[in-house]
C-alpha positions, 0 to 999 in steps of 0.5 A, spaced: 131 150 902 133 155 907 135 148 912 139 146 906 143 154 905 144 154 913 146 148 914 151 146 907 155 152 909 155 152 917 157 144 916 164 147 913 165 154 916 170 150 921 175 145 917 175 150 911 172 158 912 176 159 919 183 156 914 181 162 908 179 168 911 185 167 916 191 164 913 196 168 915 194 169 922 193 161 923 199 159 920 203 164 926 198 162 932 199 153 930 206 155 928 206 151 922 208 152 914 203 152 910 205 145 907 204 143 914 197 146 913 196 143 906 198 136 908 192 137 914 187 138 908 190 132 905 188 128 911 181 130 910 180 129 902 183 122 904 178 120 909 172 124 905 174 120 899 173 113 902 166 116 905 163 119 898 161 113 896 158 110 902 155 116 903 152 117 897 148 110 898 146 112 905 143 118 902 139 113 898 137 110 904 136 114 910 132 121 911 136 127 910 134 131 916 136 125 920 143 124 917 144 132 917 142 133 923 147 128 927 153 130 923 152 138 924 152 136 932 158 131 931 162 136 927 161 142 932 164 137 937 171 138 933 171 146 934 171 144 941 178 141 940 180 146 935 179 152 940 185 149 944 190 150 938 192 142 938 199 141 935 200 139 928 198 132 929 192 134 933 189 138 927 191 132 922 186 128 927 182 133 926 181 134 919 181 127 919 175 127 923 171 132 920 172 128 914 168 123 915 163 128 919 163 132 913 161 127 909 159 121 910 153 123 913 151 130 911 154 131 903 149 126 899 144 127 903 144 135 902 144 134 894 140 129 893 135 134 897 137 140 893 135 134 887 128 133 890 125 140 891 129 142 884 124 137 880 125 136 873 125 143 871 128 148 876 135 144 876 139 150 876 135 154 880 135 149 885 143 148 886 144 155 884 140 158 890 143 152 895 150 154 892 148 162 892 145 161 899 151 158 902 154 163 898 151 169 902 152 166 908 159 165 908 160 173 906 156 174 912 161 169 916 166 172 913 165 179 914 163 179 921 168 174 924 173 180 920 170 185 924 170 181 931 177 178 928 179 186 927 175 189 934 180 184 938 186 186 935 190 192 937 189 200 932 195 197 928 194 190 926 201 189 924 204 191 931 199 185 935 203 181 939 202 173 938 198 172 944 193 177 942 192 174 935 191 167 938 185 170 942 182 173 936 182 167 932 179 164 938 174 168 939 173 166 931 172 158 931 167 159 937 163 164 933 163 158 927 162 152 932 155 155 934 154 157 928 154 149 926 150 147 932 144 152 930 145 149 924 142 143 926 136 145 930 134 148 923 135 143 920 131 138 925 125 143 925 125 145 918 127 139 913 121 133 912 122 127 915 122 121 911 114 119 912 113 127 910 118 127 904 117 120 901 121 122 895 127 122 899 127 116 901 127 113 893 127 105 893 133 104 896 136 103 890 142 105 891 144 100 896 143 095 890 149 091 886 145 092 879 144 100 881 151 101 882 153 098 876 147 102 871 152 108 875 159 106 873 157 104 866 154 111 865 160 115 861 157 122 862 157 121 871 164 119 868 166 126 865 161 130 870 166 127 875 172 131 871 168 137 871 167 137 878 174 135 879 177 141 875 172 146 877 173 145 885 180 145 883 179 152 881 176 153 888 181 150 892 186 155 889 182 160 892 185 159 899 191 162 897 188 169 895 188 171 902 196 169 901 197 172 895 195 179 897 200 179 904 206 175 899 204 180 892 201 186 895 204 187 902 197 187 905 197 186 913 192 180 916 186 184 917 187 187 910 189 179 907 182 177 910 178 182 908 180 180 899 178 173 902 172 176 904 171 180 898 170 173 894 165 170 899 161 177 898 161 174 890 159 167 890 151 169 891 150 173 885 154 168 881 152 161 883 144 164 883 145 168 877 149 161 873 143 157 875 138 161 872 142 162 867 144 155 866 137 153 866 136 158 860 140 156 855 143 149 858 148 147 864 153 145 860 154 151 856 154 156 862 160 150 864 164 152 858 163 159 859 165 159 866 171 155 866 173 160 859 172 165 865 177 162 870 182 160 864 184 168 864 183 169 870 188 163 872 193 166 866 193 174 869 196 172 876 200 165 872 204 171 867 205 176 872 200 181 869 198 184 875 202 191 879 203 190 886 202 196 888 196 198 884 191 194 889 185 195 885 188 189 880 187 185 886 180 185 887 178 185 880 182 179 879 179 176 885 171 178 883 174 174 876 176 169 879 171 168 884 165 169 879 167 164 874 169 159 880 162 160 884 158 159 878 161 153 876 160 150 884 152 153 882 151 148 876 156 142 876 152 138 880 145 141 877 147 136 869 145 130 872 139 130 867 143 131 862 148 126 864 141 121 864 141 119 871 135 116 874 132 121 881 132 114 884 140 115 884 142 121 886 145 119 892 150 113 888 151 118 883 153 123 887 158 119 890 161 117 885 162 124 883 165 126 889 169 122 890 173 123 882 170 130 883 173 133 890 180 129 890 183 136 889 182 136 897 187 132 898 193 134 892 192 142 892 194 143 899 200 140 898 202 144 891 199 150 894 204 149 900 210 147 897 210 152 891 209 158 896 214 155 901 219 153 895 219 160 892 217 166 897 214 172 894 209 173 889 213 167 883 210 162 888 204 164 888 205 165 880 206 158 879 200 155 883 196 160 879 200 157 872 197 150 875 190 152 876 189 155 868 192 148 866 187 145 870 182 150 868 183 148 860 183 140 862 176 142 865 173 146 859 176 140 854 172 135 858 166 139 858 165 139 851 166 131 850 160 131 856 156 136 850 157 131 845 156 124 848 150 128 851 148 130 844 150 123 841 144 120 846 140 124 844 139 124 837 139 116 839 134 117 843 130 120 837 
């Protein structure tokens, strides 16, 4: 399981993290806007959503260590190139590259291991450690790259000159390219290989006509995509946290990064404590509770609620945030039981999932930069926000079917 934390975080430090906790820097050092970066991340999500299902149906097939293993190695080849400060066509390559690295090899497998060691019983247990482990781990990324990143910069942060801010960041995607590399020997060393873990291999159903319409046929894998969708859009709306503190509250970079840090500081908690949650009372009724949780978080900053220049308003509306998103990213994959679905198809549903599920890869860039741009200062950020809480209620509403078709097979099975 400690493979499994490692390696689900360090695989994307490099196409996501450095982007997070960095923001403001990045966009001044590649001299870009940040519609030009949203459209980046939507290269990704386009090649990752063409790589989900195939995915999936090879992570019914193949050995997870094996899988993993290569797609570390070959996605710490890209921060090799990353550390050059490519053009903005360079970086859609890229991220179109870690798109497929990302995914294709490595996202199914990971969860359908997680499925594995979680067995009947200890579902969110099982997802809720892999998302709190990576939680943790992002947090120490995060606080120790803002410590290199501030030891590299000037006593005033604010007085860096560009050449100096571009070697700090530098010095941060290297740190996240080795990190992906470590990643991958843990994971050669420590996950069972297929003769050793049987259970991972399945029957290969996976790969089966019959197997991939018993999936599509199923509703609830349906709904589960829409939670899974409404839910990575509130975190994909956490990038713009970092921004809104430097756009609302006028921090500098080294001050924006550490609110970015602050969230990742949060997630293990949240992931770890909804899973054992989850497994008390029910995952989709901690589901429900969250997505209430980041409906009024979403609809503080989208009303204005907030004070510039009281910066404690921030931080507590980023642990809101951050809590309820973290503990949806813990659980949303831990209802599979719940939505009827044979182990044996973990992987292809998990595909299908994903493929509903993480579309906002390729839409809230995009948003994100062109309301930011469109309207400068704090409205901007304002209106991203309004879209987040609408998003958020979208994925409460779909929960709550997902509870009553759920309920409904139950009682037919009785």
């Amino acid at each position: 399981m400690f493979a499994l934390v490692m390696a689900g975080e360090a695989i994307f430090g490099l196409p996501f993290l450095v982007a997070r906790i960095f923001r403001p820097t990045l966009l001044d050092v590649f001299d870009i806007t940040n519609l030009q970066l949203g459209t980046a991340f939507s290269v990704y999500g386009v090649v990752a959503m063409l790589a989900y299902f195939p995915g999936g149906a090879l992570a019914d097939r193949f050995a997870a260590r094996t899988m993993m293993a290569s797609a570390l190695v070959i996605s710490a080849l890209g921060g090799i190139y990353y550390a050059t400060m490519p053009s903005l066509g360079g970086l859609k390559l890229l991220f179109a590259f870690w798109g497929l690295t990302t995914i294709l090899f490595f996202w199914a497998a990971m969860i359908r291991a997680t499925r594995v060691w979680g067995g009947s019983e200890d579902q969110g247990k099982a997802f809720g450690i892999l998302d709190g482990g990576r939680g943790l781990l992002a947090a120490l990324l995060a606080s120790g790259t803002v410590a290199v990143f501030g030891a590299l910069m000037p006593e005033d942060a604010a007085s860096a000159s560009l050449e100096q801010r571009t070697e700090a960041l530098k010095q941060v995607i290297w740190i996240f390219t080795g990190m992906t590399v470590f990643a991958a020997g843990v994971v050669w060393v420590c996950v069972p290989s297929e003769s050793e873990q049987p259970e991972l291999s399945g029957d290969n159903g996976g790969l089966s006509l019959s197997s991939i319409k018993t999936v599509l046929k199923n509703p609830a894998v349906w709904l589960q995509g829409m939670i899974v969708v409404t839910a990575y859009t509130g975190y994909k709306g956490m990038d713009d946290l970092g921004l809104f503190a430097r756009d609302a509250f006028a921090f500098d970079d080294v001050r924006s990064a550490k609110v970015s840090a602050v969230a990742f500081w949060v997630r293990p908690f949240a992931a770890l404590g909804a899973g054992l949650i989850a497994d008390k009372f029910g995952g989709p009724r901690s589901i429900v509770a969250c997505f209430l949780l980041v409906l009024l978080g979403d609809g503080f900053v989208a009303f204005g609620l907030f004070d510039p220049t009281a910066p404690w308003m921030l931080f507590m509306m980023v642990i809101t945030i951050s809590a309820a998103v973290f503990g949806l990213r813990g659980i949303y994959f831990a209802i599979f039981d719940d939505a009827g679905v044979p182990a044996a198809l973990t992987g292809t549903t998990v595909g299908l999932v994903s493929v509903v599920g993480y579309t906002p890869d390729i839409f809230m860039g995009p948003i994100n930069g062109y309301l930011t741009d469109t309207y400068p200062g704090a409205l901007g950020h304002q209106y991203f926000f309004g879209v987040l809480a609408g998003f958020a209620a979208l994925g409460l509403c779909c929960t709550l079917l997902f509870q009553w078709l759920c309920a409904q097979r139950s009682a037919a099975a009785k």
